[in-house]
C-alpha positions in Angstrom: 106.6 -90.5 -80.6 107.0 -87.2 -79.2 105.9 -86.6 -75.3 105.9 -83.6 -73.6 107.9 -82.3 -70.7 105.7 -81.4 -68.0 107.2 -81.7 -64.0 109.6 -79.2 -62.8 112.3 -82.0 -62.2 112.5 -82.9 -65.7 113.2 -79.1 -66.8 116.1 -78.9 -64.3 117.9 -81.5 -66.2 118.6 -79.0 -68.7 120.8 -76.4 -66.5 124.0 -78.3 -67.4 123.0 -79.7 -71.4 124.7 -81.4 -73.9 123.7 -78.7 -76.6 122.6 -75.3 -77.6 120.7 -74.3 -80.5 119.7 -70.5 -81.3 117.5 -68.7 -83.7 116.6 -65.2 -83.4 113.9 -66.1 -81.5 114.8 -69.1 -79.5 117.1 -70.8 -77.3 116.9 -74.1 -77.3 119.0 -76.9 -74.5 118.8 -80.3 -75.3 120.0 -83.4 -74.0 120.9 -86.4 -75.4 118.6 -89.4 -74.9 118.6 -93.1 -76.9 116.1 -94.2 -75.3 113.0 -90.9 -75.8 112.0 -88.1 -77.2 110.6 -85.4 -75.2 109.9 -81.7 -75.7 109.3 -78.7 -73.0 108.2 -75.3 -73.5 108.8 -72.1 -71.9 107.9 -68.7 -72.3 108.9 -65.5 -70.1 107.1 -62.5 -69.3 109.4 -60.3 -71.1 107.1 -62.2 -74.4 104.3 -60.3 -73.7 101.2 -60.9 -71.8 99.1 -64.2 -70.7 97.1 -63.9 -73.9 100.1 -63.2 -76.0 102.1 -66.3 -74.3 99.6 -68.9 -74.4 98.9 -68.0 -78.5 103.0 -68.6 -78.7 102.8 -71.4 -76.5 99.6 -73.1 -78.8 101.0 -72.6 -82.2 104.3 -73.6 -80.9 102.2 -77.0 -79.9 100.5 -77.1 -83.3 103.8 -76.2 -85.6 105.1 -79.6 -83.8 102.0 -81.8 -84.3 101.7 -81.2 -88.0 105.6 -81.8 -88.2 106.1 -84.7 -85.8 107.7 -86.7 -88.4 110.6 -84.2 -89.1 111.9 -84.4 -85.5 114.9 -86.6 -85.2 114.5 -89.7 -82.1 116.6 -89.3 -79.4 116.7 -85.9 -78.1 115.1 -83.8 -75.0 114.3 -80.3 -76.1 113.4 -77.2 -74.3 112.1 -74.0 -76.1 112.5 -71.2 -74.6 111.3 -68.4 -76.2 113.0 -64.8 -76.6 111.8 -61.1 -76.7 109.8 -60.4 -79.6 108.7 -64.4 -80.6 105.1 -63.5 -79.2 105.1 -60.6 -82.2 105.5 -63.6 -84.9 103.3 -64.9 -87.1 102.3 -68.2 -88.1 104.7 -68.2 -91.1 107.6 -66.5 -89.5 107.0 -68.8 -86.3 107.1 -71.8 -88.9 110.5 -70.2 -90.4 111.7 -70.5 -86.9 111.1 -73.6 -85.9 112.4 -75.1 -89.1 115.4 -73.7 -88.8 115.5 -75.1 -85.6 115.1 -78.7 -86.8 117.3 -78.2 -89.3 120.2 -77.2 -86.9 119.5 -80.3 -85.0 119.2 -82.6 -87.3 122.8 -81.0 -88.9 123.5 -81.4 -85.0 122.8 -85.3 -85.6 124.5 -85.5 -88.5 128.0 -84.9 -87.3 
């Protein structure tokens, strides 16, 4: 089960974490857990607008609902988002976030 990050304390774990994963449209920190699985999101001004941020931040959200079963256990996760993610659509954003998982769960692997 996947919960989301939501309290300021839990994102501040992340300024010293255990890996990095990049696409290039996001930067990902995680952090090593046994015990959870969480995921945050965050998504900068230099994205675009309110509008444009909350459609990134949504679809994000929904990519990970339909594909909850492909996310390995034990991780924290943060997406941050990058200039130019708010211009993708719902297949390249899709793209993105499976390459994503697939970097992790390489990550896992080794």
């Amino acid at each position: 089960m996947v919960r989301w990050i939501t309290s300021h304390a839990e994102y501040t774990e992340f300024r010293n974490p255990d890996f990095q994963l990049r696409t290039a449209y996001f930067y990902v920190p995680g952090l090593n857990r046994v015990d959870e699985t969480a995921v945050g999101i965050t998504i900068s001004r230099k994205v675009g607008n309110a509008v444009c941020r909350n459609l990134l931040k949504r679809r994000i959200k929904a990519w990970i609902r339909e594909n909850i079963t492909l996310i390995p256990e034990g991780f924290k996760l943060v997406i941050s988002a990058k200039n130019g993610a708010g211009e993708l659509s719902w297949q390249g954003l899709s793209e993105q976030m499976s390459t994503l998982i697939a970097l992790l769960t390489k990550r896992l692997s080794t």
